[in-house]
C-alpha positions in Angstrom: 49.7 -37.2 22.7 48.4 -35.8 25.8 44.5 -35.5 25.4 41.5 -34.5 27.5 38.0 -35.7 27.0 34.8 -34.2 29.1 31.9 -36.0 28.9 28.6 -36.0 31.2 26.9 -32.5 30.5 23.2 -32.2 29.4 19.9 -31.2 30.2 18.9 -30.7 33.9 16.3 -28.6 35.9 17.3 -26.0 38.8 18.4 -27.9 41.3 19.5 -31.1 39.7 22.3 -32.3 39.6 25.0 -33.6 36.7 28.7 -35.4 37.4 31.2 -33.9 34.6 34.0 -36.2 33.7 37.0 -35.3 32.1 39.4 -38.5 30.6 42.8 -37.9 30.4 45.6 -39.9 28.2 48.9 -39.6 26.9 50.1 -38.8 30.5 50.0 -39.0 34.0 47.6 -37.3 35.7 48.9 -37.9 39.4 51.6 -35.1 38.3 49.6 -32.8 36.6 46.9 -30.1 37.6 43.4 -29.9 36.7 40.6 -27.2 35.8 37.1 -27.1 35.0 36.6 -23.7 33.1 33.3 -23.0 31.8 32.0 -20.5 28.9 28.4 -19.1 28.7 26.9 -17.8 25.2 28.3 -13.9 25.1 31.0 -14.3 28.4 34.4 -15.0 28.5 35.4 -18.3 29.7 35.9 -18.4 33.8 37.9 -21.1 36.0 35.2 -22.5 38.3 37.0 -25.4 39.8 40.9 -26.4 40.1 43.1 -29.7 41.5 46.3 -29.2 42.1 48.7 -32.1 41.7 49.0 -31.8 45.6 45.6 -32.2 45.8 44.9 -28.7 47.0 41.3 -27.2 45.5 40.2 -23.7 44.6 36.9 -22.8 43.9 34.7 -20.1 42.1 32.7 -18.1 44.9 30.2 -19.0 42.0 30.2 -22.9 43.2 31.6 -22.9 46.5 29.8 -25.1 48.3 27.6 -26.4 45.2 30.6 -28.4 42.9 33.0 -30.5 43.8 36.6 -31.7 41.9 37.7 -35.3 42.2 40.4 -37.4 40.8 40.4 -41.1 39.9 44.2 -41.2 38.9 43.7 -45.1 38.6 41.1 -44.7 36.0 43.1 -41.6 35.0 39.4 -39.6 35.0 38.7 -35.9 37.1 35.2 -35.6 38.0 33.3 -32.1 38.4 29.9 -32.9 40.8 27.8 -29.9 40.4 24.7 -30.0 43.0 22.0 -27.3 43.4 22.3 -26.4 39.5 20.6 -22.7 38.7 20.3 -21.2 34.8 23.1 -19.6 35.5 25.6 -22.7 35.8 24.6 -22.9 31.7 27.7 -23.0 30.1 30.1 -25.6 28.0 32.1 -26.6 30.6 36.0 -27.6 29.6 39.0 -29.5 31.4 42.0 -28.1 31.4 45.7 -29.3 32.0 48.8 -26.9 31.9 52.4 -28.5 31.6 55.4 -27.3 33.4 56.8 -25.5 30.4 53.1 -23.5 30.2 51.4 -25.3 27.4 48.0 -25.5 28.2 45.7 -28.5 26.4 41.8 -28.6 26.5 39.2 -30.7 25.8 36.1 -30.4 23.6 34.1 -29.1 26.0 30.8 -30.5 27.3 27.3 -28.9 27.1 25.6 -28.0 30.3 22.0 -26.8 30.2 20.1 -25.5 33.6 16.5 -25.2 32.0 12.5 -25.7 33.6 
């Protein structure tokens, strides 16, 4: 059963930062691409950050330069580091995996709060 767990979000002031972690089982994720997708309260849910399975990265001009995506494949774990956090980075934050037939699996997402 392929499965995706985030953990790591919580409460942080503007310009803090937070590491994201997203666990993977039931597969391998050396062959597999990753997302982080966040959703804020009232907007639909936006790709922000994506490894590809040949390592290359996109980014959201939202975080260039401000997140970073990372894989462990030994500890089968991608990492989201989010530096410079503003309020508008508040979101739930979710990994995301889509085989090669197009089924796409999520985890539970991960509250992330930017607050003074």
């Amino acid at each position: 059963q392929l499965q995706l767990v985030e953990s790591g979000g919580g409460l942080v002031q503007p310009g803090g930062s937070l590491r994201l972690s997203c666990a993977a089982s039931g597969f391998t994720l050396d062959n597999y691409p990753i997302g982080w997708f966040r959703q804020a309260p009232g907007k639909e849910r936006e790709v922000i950050a994506c490894s590809s399975s040949a390592r290359d990265t996109y980014y959201a001009d939202s975080v260039k330069g401000r997140f970073s995506i990372s894989r462990d494949n030994a500890k089968s774990v991608v990492y989201l580091q989010m530096n410079s956090l503003k309020p508008e980075d508040t979101a739930i934050y979710y990994c995301n995996t889509r085989t090669a037939w197009g089924q796409d699996f999520w985890g539970q997402g991960t509250q992330v709060t930017v607050s003074s």
